[in-house]
ZADRENLO-588966 format. One record per residue (C-alpha): residue number from 1; residue in one letter; x, y, z. Coordinates in steps of 0.25 Angstrom, whole numbers, padded with zeros to 4 digits, m for minus. Each point is the difference from the previous one (the first is absolute). Layout:
BEGIN
PT     i   aa       u       v       w
PT   NUM    A       X       Y       Z
...
//
This chain:
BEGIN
PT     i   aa       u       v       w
PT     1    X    0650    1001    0968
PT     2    X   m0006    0003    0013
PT     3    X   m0014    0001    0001
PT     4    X   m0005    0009    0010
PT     5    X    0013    0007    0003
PT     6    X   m0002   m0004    0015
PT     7    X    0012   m0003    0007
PT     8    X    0001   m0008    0015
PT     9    X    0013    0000    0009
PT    10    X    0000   m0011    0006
PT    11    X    0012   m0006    0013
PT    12    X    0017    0003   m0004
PT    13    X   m0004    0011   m0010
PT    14    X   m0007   m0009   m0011
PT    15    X   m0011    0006   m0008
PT    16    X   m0012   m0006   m0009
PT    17    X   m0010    0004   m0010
PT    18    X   m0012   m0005   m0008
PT    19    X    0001   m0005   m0013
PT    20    X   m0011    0000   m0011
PT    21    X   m0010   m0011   m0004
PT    22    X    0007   m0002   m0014
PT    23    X    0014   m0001    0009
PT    24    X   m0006   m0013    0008
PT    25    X   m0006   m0006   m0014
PT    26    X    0013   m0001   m0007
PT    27    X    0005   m0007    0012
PT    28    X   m0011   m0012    0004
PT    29    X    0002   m0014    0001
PT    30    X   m0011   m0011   m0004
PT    31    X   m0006   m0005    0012
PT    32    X   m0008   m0012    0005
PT    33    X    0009   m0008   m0009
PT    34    X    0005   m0009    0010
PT    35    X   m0005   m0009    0013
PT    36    X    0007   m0008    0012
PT    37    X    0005   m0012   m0010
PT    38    X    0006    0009   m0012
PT    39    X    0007    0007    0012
PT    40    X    0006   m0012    0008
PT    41    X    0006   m0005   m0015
PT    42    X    0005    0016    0001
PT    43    X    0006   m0002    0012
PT    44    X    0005   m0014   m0002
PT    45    X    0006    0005   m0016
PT    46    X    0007    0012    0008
PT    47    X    0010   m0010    0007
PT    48    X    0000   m0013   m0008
PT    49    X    0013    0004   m0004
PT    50    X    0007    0000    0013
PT    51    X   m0004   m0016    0000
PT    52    X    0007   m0004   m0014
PT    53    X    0013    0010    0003
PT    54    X    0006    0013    0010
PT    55    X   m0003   m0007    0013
PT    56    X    0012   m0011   m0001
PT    57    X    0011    0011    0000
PT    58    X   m0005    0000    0014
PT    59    X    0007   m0014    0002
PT    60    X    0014    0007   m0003
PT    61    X   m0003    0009    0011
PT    62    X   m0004   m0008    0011
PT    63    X    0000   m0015   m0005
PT    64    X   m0013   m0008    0001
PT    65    X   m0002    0002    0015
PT    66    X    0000    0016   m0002
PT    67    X   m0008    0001   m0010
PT    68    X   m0009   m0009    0006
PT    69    X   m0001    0007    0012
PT    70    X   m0001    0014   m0008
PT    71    X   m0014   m0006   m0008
PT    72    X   m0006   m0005    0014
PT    73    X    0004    0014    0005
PT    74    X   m0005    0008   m0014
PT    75    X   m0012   m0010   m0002
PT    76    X   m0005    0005    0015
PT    77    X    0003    0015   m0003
PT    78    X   m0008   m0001   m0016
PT    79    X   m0012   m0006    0008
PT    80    X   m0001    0012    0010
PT    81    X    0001    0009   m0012
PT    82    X   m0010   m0006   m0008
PT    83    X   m0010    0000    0011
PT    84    X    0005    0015    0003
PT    85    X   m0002    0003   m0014
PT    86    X   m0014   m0006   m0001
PT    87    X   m0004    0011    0012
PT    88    X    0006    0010   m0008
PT    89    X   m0004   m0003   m0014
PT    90    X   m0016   m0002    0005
PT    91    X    0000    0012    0007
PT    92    X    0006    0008   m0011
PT    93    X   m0002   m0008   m0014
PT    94    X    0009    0010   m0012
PT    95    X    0010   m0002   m0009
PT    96    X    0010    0006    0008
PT    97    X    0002   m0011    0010
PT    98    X    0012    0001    0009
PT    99    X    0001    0015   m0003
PT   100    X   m0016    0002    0002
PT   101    X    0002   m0007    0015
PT   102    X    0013    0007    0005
PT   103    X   m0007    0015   m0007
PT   104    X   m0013   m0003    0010
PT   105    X    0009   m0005    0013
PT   106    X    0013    0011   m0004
PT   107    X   m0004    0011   m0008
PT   108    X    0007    0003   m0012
PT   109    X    0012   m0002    0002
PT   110    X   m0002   m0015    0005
PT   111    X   m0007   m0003   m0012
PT   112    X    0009    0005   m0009
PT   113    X    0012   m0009    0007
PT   114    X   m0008   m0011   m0001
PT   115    X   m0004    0000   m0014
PT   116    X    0015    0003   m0004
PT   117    X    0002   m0012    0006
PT   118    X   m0009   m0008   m0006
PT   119    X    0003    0005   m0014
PT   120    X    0017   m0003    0004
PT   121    X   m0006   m0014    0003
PT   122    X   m0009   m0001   m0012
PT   123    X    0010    0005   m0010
PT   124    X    0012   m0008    0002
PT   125    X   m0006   m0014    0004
PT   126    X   m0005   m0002   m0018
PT   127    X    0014    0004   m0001
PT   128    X    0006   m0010    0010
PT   129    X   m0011   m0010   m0006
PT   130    X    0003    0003   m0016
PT   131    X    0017   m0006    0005
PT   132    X   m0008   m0011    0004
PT   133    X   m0009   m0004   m0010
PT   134    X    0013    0002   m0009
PT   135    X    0006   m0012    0009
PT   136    X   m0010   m0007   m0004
PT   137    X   m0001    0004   m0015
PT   138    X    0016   m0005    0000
PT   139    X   m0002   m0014    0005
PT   140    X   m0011   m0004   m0008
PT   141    X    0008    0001   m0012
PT   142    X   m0010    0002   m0010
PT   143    X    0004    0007   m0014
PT   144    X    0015    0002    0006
PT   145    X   m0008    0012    0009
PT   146    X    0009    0007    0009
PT   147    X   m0001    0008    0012
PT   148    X    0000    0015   m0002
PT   149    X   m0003    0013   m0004
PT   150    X   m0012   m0003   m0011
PT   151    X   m0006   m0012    0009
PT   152    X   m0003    0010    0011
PT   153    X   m0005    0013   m0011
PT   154    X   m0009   m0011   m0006
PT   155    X   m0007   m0003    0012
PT   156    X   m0001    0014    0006
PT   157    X   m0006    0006   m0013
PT   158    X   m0010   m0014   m0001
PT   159    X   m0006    0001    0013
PT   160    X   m0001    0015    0002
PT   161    X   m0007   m0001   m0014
PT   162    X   m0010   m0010    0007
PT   163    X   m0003    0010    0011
PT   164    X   m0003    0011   m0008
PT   165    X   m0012   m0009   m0007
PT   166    X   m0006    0002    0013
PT   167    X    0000   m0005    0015
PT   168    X   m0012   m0013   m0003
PT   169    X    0007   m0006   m0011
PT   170    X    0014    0002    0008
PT   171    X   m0004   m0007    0012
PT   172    X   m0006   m0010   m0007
PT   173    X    0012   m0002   m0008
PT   174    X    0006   m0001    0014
PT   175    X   m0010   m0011    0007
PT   176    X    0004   m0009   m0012
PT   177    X    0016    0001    0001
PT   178    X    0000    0001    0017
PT   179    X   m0008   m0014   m0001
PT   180    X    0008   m0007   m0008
PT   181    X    0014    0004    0008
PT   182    X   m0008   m0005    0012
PT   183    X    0000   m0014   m0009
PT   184    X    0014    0003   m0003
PT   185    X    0003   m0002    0016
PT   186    X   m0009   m0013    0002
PT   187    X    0007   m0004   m0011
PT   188    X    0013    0002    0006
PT   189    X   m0004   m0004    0013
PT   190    X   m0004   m0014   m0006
PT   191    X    0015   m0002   m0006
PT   192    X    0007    0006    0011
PT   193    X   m0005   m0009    0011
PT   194    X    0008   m0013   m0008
PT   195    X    0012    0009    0001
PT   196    X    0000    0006    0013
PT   197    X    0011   m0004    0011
PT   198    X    0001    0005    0013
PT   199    X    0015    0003   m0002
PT   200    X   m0002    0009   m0011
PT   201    X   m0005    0011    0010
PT   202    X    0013    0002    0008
PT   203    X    0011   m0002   m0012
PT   204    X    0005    0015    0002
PT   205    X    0011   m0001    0010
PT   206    X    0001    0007    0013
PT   207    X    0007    0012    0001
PT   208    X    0007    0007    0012
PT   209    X   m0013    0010    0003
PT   210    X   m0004    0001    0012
PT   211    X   m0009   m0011    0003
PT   212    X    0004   m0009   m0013
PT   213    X   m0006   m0013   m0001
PT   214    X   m0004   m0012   m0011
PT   215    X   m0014    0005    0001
PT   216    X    0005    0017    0000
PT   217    X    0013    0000   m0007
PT   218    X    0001    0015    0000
PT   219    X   m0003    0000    0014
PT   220    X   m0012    0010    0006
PT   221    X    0003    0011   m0009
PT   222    X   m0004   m0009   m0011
PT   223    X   m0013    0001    0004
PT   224    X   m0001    0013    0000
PT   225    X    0006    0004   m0015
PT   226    X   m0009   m0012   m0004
PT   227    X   m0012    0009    0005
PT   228    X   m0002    0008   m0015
PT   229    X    0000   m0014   m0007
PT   230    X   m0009   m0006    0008
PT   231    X   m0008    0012   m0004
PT   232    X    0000   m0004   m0014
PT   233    X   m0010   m0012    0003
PT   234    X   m0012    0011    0002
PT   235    X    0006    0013   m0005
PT   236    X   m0012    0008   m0006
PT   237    X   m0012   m0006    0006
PT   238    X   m0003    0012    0005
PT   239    X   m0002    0007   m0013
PT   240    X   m0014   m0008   m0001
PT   241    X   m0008    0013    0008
PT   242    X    0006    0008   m0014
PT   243    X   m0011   m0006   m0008
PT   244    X   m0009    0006    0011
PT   245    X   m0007    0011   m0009
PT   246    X   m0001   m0012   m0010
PT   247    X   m0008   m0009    0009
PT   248    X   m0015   m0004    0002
PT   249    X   m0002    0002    0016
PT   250    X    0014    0002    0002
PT   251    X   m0002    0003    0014
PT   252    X   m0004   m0016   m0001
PT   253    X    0008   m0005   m0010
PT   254    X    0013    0006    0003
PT   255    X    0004   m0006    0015
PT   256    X   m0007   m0014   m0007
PT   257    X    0007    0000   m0012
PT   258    X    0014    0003    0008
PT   259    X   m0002   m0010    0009
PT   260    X   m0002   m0011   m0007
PT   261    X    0011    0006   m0009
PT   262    X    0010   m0002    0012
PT   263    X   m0006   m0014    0003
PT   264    X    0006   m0006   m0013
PT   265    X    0013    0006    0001
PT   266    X    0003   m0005    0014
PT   267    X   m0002   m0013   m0006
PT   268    X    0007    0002   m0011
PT   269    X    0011    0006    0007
PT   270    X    0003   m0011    0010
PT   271    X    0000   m0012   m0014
PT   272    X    0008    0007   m0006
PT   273    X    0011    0005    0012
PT   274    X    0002   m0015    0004
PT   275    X   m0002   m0008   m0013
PT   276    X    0009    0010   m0010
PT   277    X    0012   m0001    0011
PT   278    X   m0003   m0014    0003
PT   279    X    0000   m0005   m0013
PT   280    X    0010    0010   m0007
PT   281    X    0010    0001    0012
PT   282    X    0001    0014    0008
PT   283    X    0013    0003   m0006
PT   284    X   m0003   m0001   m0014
PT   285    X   m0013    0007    0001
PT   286    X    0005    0012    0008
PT   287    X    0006    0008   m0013
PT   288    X   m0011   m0007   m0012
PT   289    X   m0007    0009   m0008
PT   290    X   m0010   m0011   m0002
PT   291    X   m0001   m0009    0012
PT   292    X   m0011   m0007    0000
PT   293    X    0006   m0007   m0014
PT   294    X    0013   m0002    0006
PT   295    X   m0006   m0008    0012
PT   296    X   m0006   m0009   m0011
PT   297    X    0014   m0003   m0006
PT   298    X   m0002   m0006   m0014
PT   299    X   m0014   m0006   m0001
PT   300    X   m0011    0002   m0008
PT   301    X   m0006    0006    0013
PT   302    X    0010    0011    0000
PT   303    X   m0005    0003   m0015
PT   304    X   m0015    0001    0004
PT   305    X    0003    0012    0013
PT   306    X    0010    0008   m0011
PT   307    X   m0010    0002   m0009
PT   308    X   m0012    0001    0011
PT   309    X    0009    0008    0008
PT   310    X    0001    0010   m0011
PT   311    X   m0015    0002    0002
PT   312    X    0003    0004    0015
PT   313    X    0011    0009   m0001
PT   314    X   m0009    0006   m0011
PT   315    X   m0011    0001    0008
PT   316    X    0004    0006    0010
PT   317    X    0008    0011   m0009
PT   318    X   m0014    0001   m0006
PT   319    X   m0008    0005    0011
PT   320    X    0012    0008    0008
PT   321    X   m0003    0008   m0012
PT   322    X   m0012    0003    0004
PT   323    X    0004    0003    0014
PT   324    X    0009    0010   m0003
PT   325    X   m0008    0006   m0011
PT   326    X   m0013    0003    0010
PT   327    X    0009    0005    0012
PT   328    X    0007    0010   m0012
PT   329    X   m0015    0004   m0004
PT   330    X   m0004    0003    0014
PT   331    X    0011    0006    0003
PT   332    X    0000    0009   m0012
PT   333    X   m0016    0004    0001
PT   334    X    0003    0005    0013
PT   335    X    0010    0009   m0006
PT   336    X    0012   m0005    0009
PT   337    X    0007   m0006   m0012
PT   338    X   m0003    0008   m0016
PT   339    X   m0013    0000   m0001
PT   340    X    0001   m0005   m0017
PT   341    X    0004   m0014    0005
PT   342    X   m0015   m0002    0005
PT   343    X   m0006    0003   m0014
PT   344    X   m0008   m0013   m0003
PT   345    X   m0003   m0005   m0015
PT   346    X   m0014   m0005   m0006
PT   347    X    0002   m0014    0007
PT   348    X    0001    0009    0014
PT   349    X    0015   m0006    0002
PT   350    X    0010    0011    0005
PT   351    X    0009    0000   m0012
PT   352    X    0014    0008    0005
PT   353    X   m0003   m0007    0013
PT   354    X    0004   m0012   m0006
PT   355    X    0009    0004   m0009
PT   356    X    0009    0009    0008
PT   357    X    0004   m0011    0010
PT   358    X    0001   m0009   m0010
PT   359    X    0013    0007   m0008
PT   360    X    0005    0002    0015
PT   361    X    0000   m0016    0002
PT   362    X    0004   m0005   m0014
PT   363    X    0013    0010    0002
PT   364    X    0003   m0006    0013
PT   365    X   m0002   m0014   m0004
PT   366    X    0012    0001   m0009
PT   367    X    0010    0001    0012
PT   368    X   m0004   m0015    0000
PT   369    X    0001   m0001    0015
PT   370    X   m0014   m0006    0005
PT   371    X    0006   m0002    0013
PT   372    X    0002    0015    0004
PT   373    X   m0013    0004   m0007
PT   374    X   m0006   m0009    0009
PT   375    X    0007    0005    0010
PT   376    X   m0003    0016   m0003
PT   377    X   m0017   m0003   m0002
PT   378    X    0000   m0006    0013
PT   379    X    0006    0013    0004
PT   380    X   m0012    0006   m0004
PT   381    X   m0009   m0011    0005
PT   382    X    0005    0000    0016
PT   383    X    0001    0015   m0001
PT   384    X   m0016    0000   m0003
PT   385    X   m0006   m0011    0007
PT   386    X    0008    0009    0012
PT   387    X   m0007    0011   m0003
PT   388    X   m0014   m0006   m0003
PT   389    X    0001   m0007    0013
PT   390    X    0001    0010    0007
PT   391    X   m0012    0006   m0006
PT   392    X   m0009   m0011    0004
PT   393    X    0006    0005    0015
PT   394    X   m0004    0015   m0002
PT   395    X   m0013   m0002   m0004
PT   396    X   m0004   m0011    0010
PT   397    X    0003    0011    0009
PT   398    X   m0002    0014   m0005
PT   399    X   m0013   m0005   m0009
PT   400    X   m0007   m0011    0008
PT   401    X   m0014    0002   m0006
PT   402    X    0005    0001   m0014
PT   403    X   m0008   m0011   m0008
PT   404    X    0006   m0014   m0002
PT   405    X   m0007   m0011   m0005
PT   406    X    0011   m0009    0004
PT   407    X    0008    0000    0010
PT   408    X    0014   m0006    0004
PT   409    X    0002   m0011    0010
PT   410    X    0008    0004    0011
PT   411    X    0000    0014   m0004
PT   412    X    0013    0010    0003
PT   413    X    0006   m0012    0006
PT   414    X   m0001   m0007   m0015
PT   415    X    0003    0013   m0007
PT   416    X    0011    0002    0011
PT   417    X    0007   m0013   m0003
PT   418    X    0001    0003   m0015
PT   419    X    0006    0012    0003
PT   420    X    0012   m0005    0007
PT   421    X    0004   m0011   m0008
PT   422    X   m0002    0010   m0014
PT   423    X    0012    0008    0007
PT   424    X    0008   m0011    0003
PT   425    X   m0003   m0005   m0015
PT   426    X    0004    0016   m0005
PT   427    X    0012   m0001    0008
PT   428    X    0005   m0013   m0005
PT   429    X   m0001    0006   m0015
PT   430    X    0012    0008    0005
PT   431    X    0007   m0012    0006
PT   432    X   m0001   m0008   m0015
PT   433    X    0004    0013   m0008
PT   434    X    0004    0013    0006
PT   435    X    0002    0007   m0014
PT   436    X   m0014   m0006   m0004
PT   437    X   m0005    0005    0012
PT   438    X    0005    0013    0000
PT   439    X   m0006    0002   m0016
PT   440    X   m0013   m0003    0004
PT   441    X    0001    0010    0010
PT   442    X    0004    0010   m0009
PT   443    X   m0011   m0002   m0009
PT   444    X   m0009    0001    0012
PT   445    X    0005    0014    0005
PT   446    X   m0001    0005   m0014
PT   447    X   m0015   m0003    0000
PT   448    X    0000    0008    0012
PT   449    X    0008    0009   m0004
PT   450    X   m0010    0003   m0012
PT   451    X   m0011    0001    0010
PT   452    X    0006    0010    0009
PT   453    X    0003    0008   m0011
PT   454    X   m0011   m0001   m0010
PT   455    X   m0011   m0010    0000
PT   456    X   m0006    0004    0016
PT   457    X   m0003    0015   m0005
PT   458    X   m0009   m0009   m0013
PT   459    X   m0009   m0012    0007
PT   460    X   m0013   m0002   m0006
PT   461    X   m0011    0003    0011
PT   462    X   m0012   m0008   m0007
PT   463    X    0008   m0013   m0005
PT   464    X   m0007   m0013    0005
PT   465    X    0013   m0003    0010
PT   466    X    0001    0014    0007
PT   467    X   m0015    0001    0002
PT   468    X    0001   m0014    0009
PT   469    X    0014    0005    0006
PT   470    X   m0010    0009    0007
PT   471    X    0002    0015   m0007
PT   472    X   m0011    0003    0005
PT   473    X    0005    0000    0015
PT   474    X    0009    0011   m0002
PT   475    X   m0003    0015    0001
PT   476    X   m0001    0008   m0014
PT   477    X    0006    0012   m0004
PT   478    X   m0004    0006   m0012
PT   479    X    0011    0008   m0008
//
């Protein structure tokens, strides 16, 4: 229902209008319920997953010395995001996140791609998560419990339900399970030190690549393809600015909680990268669903980080939920996407934003294939952190006086850096799985696709995320 009937055309033939105040009630979220800390355990719960399983198919890739290589290389280009994302995220504090920042710098079209991106990312990595928590289901052997179907419906249908109880009583829920994973990893830490042997790092043996070695057995390419692994060790931190809208002093609390975020999981990522293949052997860890217990071998150890490691891969399944059901809302309040999957419930939690995405996951996770569903959500990851990098650029430079209570270290040149290696990440998503590759791509022109032919003629003018992406600075036309 439009409101005032008053339409704008705005740049490559995209026009808006003003909704009604009853429009915006059905589609608010509950703010202020959230500071720096609960955010940091946000960020942290987005990738604890990546620690306990994903990021060891790497080691097929490039052995241990690639996928080393790739997580100093990755580890670098997360921080320059995160600090570029802080800028972004205090300066323009919404729900829309990556979309809201690449609409202000891009217009659009830009913001558009780049919350298609994030929602690519944000849908399949619950899918590529739930074969992984099957994994770990399997080995732990209770009740005769198999991997399948049902394991990954129950948990879909348990932790959307927690969502839509409300956003405080979910990231609580949160805090709890991402604090015990992160006792799973000390936990593992401790055991693995006992069984770690230096030989245990280079047991894949070399092959005729180009630059083959003990310590690169698939040569300089390896390091390359192990790119998108490497990723898993921090994939989704950048959801944390999602919760924006949802924050006390978000323009504080956002680049803090991020931070500190990242922090932990630089630490946790180097334990866990030299202690798992030390312990376990980079051979046998390179195809595990469950690697962490497999670097234990059969000890009571081994036990305790199944059980806890079920906690991580369940946190982190729990809050990309989250993720993708606020880029969804934004997206759909700003008319881009149906504007019905915006509508909140009593507890002000977007319902069909949370579970639209959620049959699209479960249905994917029944190919079983955690491997190319990781490989397909970083496709959607590189893709934005491109795009929103590139944002933080055009606004240093086309909007130097717009407001920024922080600002980046280094500047373009931080921002810059990211940029670069995201497209060498994207492009190594093609390298892994060409087909993978080519269906993500798909689904991303289809998005467009549906812009350029519906949604750019439908935006909603007064929405919270087009109002900051600067409507205003365009000429109105009244029809």
């Amino acid at each position: 229902m439009v409101g005032d009937h008053h339409v704008a055309h705005l740049a490559g033939g995209v026009e808006s209008h003003t909704e009604s105040t009853t429009y915006l009630q059905k589609r608010q979220l509950k703010t202020g319920s959230a500071g720096w800390l609960l955010l940091a355990g946000l960020g942290v719960s987005y990738v604890v997953s990546g620690d306990y399983s994903g990021w060891n198919f790497g080691l097929a890739r490039g052995g241990f010395g690639g996928l080393a290589i790739a997580a100093v290389v990755i580890a670098a280009m997360y921080l320059a995001l995160v600090l570029g994302m802080s800028e972004l995220a205090s300066a323009l504090p919404t729900a829309g996140g990556g979309y809201t920042f690449a609409r202000r710098a891009l217009g659009p079209w830009g913001g558009f791609a780049t919350g298609t991106a994030v929602l690519i990312e944000y849908a399949i990595a619950p899918a590529a998560i739930a074969t992984f928590i099957g994994a770990y289901v399997q080995s732990l052997g209770l009740f005769g419990i198999r991997d399948g179907w049902w394991v990954y419906l129950t948990i879909y249908v348990v932790f959307i339900g927690i969502h839509l109880s409300g956003v405080g009583e979910a990231l609580k829920v949160m805090f709890v399970i991402t604090a015990v994973a992160l006792v799973g990893i000390g936990v593992f830490a401790v055991a693995a030190v006992g069984r770690f042997q230096l030989a245990n790092l280079t047991d894949i043996p070399a092959s005729d690549a180009v630059g083959a070695s003990v310590f690169l057995p698939h040569g300089y390419l390896g390091v390359w393809s192990a790119l998108p692994f490497a990723i898993w060790f921090f994939l989704a931190v950048e959801g944390v600015p999602l919760a924006a809208e949802e924050t006390a002093d978000p323009a504080r609390n956002v680049p803090r909680g991020i931070t500190a975020a990242l922090s932990v999981l630089l630490t946790t990522c180097a334990v866990v990268l030299l202690l798992a293949t030390g312990a376990g052997g980079a051979d046998a860890l390179s195809s595990a669903g469950n690697p962490l217990v497999v670097a234990l071998g059969q000890t009571s150890a081994a036990h305790i980080v199944n059980y806890i490691g079920l906690a991580g891969l369940i946190a982190s399944f729990f809050s990309i939920i989250f993720a993708y059901s606020r880029q969804l809302f934004a997206l759909s309040r700003a008319g881009y996407l149906p504007t019905a999957l915006s509508i909140t419930n009593s507890r002000k939690a977007p319902t069909l934003a949370l579970v639209v995405p959620g049959v699209i996951g479960f249905a994917l996770s029944l190919t079983g294939k955690g491997d190319l569903l990781l490989n397909m959500a970083v496709f959607g990851a590189t893709l934005s952190y491109v795009l929103m990098m590139i944002s933080h650029i055009v606004l240093r430079r086309r909007v130097p006086e717009m407001p920024r209570p922080y600002r980046t270290p280094g500047g373009t040149a931080t921002t810059g850096f990211a940029l670069v290696v995201a497209a060498l990440a994207l492009v190594a998503t093609f390298l892994v799985d060409g087909v993978a590759f080519l269906c993500c791509l798909g689904v991303f022109v289809s998005f467009m696709l549906y812009f350029a032919l519906v949604s750019r003629h439908r935006l909603v003018a007064n929405s919270p995320d087009e109002e900051l992406a600067g409507l205003d600075d365009v000429e109105n036309r009244p029809v």
